[in-house]
C-alpha positions as CSV (number, residue, x, y, z in Angstrom):
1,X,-0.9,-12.3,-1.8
2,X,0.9,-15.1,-3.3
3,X,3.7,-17.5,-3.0
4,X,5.3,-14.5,-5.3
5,X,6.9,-12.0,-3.3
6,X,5.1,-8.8,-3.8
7,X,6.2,-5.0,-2.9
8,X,4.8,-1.7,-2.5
9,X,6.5,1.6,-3.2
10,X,5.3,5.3,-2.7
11,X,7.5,8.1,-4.2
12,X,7.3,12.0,-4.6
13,X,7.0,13.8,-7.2
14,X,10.3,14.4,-7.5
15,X,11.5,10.3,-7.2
16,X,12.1,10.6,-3.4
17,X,10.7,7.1,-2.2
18,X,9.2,7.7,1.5
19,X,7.5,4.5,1.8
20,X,7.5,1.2,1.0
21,X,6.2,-2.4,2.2
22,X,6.0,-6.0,1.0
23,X,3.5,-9.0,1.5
24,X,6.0,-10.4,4.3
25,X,6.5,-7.4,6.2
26,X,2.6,-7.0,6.5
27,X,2.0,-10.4,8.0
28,X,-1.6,-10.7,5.9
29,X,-2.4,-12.0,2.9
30,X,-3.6,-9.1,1.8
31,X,-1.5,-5.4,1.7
32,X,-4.0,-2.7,2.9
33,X,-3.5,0.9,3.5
34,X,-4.7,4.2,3.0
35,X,-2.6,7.0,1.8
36,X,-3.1,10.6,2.7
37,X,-1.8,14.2,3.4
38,X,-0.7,15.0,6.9
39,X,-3.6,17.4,6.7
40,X,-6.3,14.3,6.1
41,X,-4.7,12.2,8.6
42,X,-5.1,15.3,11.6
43,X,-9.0,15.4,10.3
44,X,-9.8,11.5,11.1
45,X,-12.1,11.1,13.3
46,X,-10.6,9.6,16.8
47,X,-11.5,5.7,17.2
48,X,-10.4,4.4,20.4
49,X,-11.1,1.4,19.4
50,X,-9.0,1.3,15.9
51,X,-5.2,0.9,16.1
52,X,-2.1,0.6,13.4
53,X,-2.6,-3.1,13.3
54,X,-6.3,-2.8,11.9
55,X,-5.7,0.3,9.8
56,X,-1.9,1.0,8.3
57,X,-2.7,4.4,7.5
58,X,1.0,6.6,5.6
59,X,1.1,10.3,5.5
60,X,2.6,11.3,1.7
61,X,4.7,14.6,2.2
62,X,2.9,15.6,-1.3
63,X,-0.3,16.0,-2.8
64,X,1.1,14.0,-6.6
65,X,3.4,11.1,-6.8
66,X,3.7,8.0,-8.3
67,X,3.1,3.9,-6.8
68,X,5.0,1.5,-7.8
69,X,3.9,-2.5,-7.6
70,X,6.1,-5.6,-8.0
71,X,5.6,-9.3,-7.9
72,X,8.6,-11.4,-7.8
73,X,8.4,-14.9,-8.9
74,X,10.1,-17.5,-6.7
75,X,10.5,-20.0,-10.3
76,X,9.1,-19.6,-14.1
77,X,6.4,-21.4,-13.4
78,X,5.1,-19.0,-11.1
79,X,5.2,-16.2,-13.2
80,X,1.4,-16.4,-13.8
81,X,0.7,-16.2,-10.3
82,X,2.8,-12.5,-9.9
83,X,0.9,-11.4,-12.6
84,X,-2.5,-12.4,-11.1
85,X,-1.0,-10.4,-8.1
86,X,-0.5,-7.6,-9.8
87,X,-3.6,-7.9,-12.0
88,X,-5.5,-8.0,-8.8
89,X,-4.3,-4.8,-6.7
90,X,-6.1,-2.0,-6.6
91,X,-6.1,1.7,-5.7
92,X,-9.1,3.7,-5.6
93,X,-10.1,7.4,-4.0
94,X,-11.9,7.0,-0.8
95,X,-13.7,10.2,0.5
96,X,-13.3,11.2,4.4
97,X,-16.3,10.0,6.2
98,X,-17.1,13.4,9.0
C-alpha cells in the first residue's frame, strides 16, 4: 500500500460486483485474500488456530469473472506512486493443500 488510496473489486460474469475492499478498510499495508467457490471454501481444512483476521478468505458465486484494481492519487505528484501500486499487485492460482 501507499499514501494512494487503492481498491479492490470482484464482479460476475455478468457485471454483478459481490465484493469489494480498499487499503483503509483492510487495516494492513498490504490487501491479501484468497478467492474461491463456495465448494473450495467447504473443502478447507479446519484450523482452530486460523481466524478472518489472519486469512480474509471471499466465496465468488461463479467459477469466471473479472477483478478490477484502482489507485487513486491523493495529488499529481503522487501519480507514480498509484502506478507502483498497481504495478505491484498480484494474483496468482494457488492449489488446495489436502
Amino acid at each position: 500500500m501507499s499514501q494512494a488510496y487503492t481498491s479492490v473489486t470482484f464482479y460476475t460474469r455478468k457485471s454483478v460486483a459481490y465484493y469489494a475492499i480498499n487499503d483503509r478498510a483492510a487495516g494492513r499495508r498490504s490487501i491479501e485474500l484468497d478467492l474461491m467457490t463456495a465448494e473450495q471454501h467447504a473443502e478447507l481444512p479446519e484450523q482452530e488456530e486460523v481466524t478472518a483476521a489472519d486469512r480474509l478468505i471471499i466465496e465468488s458465486p461463479t467459477t469466471t469473472g473479472l477483478i478490477i484494481l484502482r489507485a487513486l492519487a491523493p495529488e499529481p505528484g503522487l501519480m507514480a506512486m498509484a502506478r507502483r501500486a498497481l504495478a505491484d499487485a498480484r494474483c496468482r492460482a494457488v492449489p488446495l493443500q489436502q
